[in-house]
N, C-alpha and C positions, 0 to 999 in steps of 0.2 A: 504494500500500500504506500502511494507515494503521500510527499507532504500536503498538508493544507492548500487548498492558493488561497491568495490574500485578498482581502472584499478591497473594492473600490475606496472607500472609506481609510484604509490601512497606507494604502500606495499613492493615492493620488496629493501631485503640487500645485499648487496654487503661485500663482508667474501674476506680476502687475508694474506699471509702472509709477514710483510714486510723483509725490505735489514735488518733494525735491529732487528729481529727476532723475535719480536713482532707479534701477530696477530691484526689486523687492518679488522672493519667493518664501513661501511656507511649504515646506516640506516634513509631510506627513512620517513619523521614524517608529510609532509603535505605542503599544500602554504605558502608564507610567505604574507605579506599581498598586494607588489607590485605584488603575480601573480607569482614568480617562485618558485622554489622546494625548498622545505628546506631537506635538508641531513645532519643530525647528526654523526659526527667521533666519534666512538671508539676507544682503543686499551687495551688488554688484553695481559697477558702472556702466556696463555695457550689458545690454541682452545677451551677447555669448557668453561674458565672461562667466555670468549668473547659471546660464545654461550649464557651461560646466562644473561650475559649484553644488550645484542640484544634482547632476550625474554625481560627480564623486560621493554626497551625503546617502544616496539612492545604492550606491554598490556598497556602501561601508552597511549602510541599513541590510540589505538581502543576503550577506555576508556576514552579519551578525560578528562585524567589530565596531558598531557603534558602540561609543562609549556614552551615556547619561549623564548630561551635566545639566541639569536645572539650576536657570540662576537660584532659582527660591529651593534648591533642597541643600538645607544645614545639616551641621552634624547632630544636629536634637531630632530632627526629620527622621534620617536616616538612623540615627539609635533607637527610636522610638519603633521604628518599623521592624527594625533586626530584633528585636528586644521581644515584642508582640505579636510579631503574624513568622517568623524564620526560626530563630533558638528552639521557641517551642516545641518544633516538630521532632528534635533530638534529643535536647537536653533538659536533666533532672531540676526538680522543682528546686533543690538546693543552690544548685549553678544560677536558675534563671533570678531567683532572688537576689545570691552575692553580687551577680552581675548588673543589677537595676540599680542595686543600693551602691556602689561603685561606681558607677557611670553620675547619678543625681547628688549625689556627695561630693567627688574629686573630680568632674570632669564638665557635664552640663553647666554649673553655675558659670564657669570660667570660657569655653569653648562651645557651646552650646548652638550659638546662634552666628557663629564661623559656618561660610558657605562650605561643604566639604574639599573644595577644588583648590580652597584658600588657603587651605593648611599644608603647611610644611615642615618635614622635620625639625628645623630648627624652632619653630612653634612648641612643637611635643616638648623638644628636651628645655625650653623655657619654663613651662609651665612644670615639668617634673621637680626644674631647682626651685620655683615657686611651693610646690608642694613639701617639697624637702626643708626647706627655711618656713614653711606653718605648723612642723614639727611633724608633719608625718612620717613613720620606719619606710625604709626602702624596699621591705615586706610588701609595705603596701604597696607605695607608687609603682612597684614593678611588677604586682597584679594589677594594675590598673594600667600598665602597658600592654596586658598578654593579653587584654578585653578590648581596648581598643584595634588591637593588631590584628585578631577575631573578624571584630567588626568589618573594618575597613579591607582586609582579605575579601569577604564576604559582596562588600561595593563591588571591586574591581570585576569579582569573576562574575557579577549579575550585568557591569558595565555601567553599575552607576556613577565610578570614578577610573579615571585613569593610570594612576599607581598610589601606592601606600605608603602613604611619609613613615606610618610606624613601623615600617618593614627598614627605615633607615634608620631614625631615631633610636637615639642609644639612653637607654633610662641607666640610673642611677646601679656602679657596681653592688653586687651583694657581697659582704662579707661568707668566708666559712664558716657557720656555724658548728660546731661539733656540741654532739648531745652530751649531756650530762648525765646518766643514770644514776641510781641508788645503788648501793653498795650492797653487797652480799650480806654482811651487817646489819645495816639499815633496812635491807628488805625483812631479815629475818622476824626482827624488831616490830614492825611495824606489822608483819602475822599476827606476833604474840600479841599485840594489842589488840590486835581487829575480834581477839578471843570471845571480847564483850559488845561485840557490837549484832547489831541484827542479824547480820549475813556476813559471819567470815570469809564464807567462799566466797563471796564477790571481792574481795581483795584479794583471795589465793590466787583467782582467775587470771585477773589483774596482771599480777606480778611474774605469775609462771608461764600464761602462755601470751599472752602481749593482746589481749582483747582491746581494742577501740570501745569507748566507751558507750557510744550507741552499741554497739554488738555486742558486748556483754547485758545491757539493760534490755536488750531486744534477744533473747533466748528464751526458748520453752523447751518442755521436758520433752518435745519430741526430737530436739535437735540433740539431744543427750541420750547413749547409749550407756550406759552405767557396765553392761554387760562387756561387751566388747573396749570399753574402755577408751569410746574416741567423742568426740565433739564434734556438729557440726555447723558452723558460721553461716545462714543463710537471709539474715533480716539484720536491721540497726531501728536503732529507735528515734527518730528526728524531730524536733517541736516546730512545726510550722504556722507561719503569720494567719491571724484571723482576716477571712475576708468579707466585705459587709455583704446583706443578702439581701437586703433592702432594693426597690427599685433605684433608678440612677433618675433625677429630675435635673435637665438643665447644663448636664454632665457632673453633677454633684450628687450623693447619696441621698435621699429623701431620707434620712433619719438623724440629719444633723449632724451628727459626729462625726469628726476627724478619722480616728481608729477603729477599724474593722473589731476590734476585741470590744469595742465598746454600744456594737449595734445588736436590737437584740433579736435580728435575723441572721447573727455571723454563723459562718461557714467555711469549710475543708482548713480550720487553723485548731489548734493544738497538740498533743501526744499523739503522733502515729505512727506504723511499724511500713518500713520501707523497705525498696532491694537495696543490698548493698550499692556501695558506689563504684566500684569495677569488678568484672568476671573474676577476677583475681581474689577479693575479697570474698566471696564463696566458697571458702574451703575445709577439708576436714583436720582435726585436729587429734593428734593419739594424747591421752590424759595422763601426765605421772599417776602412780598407782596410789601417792596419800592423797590426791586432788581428789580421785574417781570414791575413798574413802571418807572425803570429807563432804563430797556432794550428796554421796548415801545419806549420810546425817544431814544435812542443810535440808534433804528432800523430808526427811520427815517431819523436820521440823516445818517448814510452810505447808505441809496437812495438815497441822495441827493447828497450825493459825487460820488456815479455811474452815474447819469443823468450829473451831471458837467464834469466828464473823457469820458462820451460816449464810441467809438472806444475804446481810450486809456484802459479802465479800464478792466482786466483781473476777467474776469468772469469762468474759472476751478472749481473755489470753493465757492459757497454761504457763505462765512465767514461770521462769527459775529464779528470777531475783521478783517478784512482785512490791507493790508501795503496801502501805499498810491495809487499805481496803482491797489490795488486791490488784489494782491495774497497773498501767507502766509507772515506773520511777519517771519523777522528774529530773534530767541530766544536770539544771543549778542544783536542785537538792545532794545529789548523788556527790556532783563537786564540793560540795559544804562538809560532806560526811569525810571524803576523801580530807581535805585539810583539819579537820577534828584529829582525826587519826594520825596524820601525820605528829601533832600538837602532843597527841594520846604518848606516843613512840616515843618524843623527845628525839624525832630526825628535823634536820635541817628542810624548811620547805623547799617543796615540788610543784610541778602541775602533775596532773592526773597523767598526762599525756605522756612522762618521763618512766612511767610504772612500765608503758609499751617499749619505750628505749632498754628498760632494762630488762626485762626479757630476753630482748635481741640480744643485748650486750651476752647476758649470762650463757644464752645458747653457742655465740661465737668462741668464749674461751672455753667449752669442753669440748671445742675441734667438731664443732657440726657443722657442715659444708654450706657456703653461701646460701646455694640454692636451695637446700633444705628450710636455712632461716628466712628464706626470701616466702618459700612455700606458708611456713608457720604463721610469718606475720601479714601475709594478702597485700606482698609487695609484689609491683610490677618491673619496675625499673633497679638495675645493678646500680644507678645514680644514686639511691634513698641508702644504700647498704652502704654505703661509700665514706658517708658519716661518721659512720662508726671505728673514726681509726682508730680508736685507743685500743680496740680491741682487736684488729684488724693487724695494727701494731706487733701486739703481744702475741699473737698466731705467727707473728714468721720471724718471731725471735725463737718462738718452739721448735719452730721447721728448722731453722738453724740448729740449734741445739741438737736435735735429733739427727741431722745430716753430719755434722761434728762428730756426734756417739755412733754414728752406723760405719762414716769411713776410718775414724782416726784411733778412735778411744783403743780397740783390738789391736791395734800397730804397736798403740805406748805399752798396752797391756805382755802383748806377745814378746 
């Protein structure tokens, strides 16, 4: 089946001469992405000249390398449109959120209403030292390169711009960060404290196999084989934004409020159980044998707090770590509990997120092969493991050692 042909409508130009003796054509190139025409102005001085300026816009159009430059499309235009009617089709509600609040925070108040065509590299990396001297981390300003670079990729290959300053633009170096883990010590410590808290196992978890904090909060008893002795990672648990539910009057909510949390038709925002965030994060887990022991007890004990709540206890979700009524934990709560604990231990503070590094850390010095730890922790990239030189370090001072005792040590010995 061949292509479409093109209605009259699509293809046809429009040739006049003007009051200022100019010749003037409108040449018809295509939809714009709301849905109406887009008509490109010419003007020549002579009727031939025009004649082949109309030819050339007429092959570049059938040929489909026109490029789209509306004087009236900015970069508020076009993020608004990439943002709403494109990202969506692919990416998860977490992404499309970081990426609004990213874009209408560091990017629209200042660049917004810059025609896209206007901008230049050297535009980007002004506003990045901008961003940098209002004290924003370079965490940031350089996700808030990797969304606009998104974006503006996104332009060129639809042909709504010509090339991508951000594809030039050099945002701000990162530092190496290298993780900090807790200490074999410290973790120890910090077990024997959790002795007295609700749910021990949620910090055994923590610490031994590097659970992300949704992922651990978002388990049920069916992803747990107690028998076999494995785990397996297949949901996180994400808090997402209220959204109002109210009609819209006027382009505004007909319920007065500002915040979706605050309408009393809100809708798809708070506690819910998600897929992971990459295939990779999917994975099964073999459980040391005192975890798979300690989870036997952790299990009886929340029957017992279901049988004590009866009615009360919200049964939606067989959790392994459940809130006190029963449903998901809240992720600030969960955080609040984790710094108790720490406080409890008498360790030096942490983030939650360091409990994951050490993990990693502890599987890399008992000589377990990258990919294994890559496997454990629902790492994708050898980049994230890279991190970890301190440990990474101390493996091929081993390998040393070991290669010293296999060729030499028998020599001195002999």
């Amino acid at each position: 089946m061949g292509m479409p042909r093109k209605t009259a409508e699509q293809t046809t130009s429009t040739t006049y001469r003007g009051a200022d003796g100019n010749w003037h054509a409108r040449v018809t190139m295509g939809r714009r992405p709301d849905g109406t025409t887009e008509r490109k102005h010419v003007q020549r001085r002579t009727k031939t000249e025009l004649r082949e300026a109309v030819r050339e816009l007429e092959r570049s159009r059938d040929a489909g390398t026109y490029v789209w430059t509306q004087d009236d499309l900015t970069l508020d235009d076009w993020l608004s449109h990439w943002l709403d009617n494109v990202l969506p089709m692919t990416a998860r509600w977490k992404t499309l959120s970081t990426y609004r609040s990213q874009m209408s925070r560091h990017v629209l108040p200042s660049l917004g209403n810059w025609g896209m065509s206007e901008i230049q590299p050297e535009h980007l990396e002004s506003h990045y030292r901008r961003l940098q001297s209002d004290g924003h981390s370079v965490h940031t300003i350089r996700a808030v390169h990797r969304v606009l670079r998104s974006a503006l990729n996104e332009a060129v290959r639809r042909r709504r711009l010509a090339s991508n300053p951000a594809l030039i633009a050099r945002p701000p170096r990162a530092e190496d960060v290298e993780v900090e883990p807790l200490s074999i010590e410290e973790s120890r410590r910090i077990l024997t404290a959790a002795q007295t808290s609700t749910s021990p196992a949620r910090w055994s978890i923590a610490l031994s196999l590097g659970l992300r904090q949704g992922e651990a909060l978002g388990l049920v008893w069916d992803d747990v084989d107690l028998d076999d002795g494995v785990l397996r990672v297949r949901r996180s648990v994400q808090r997402r934004t209220w959204e109002h539910g109210c009609p819209v009057v006027d382009g505004a909510p007909s319920c007065g409020r500002k915040r979706g949390a605050e309408c009393d038709h809100r809708t798809n925002g708070g506690l819910l159980l998600v897929e992971p965030k990459t295939k990779a994060s999917k994975r099964t887990i073999v459980l040391p044998q005192p975890l798979v022991e300690e989870l036997r007890s952790h299990r009886a004990g929340v029957n017992r707090r279901r049988l004590a709540a009866g009615e009360a206890w919200d049964n939606t979700h067989d959790l392994v770590f459940p809130a006190a009524s029963g449903g998901l934990i809240d992720p600030a709560r969960d955080h609040a509990e984790w710094k108790t604990l720490l406080k409890r231990a008498g360790v030096r503070d942490a983030r939650l997120h360091d409990a994951m590094h050490t993990a990693a850390t502890l599987l890399l010095l008992q000589n377990v092969d990258i990919r294994t730890v890559m496997s454990i922790m629902g790492w994708t990239e050898m980049a994230t493991a890279q991190r970890y030189t301190h440990a990474v370090d101390e493996l091929r001072r081993r390998a040393a050692r070991q290669m010293g005792a296999l060729l030499w040590d028998e020599q001195v010995g002999g």
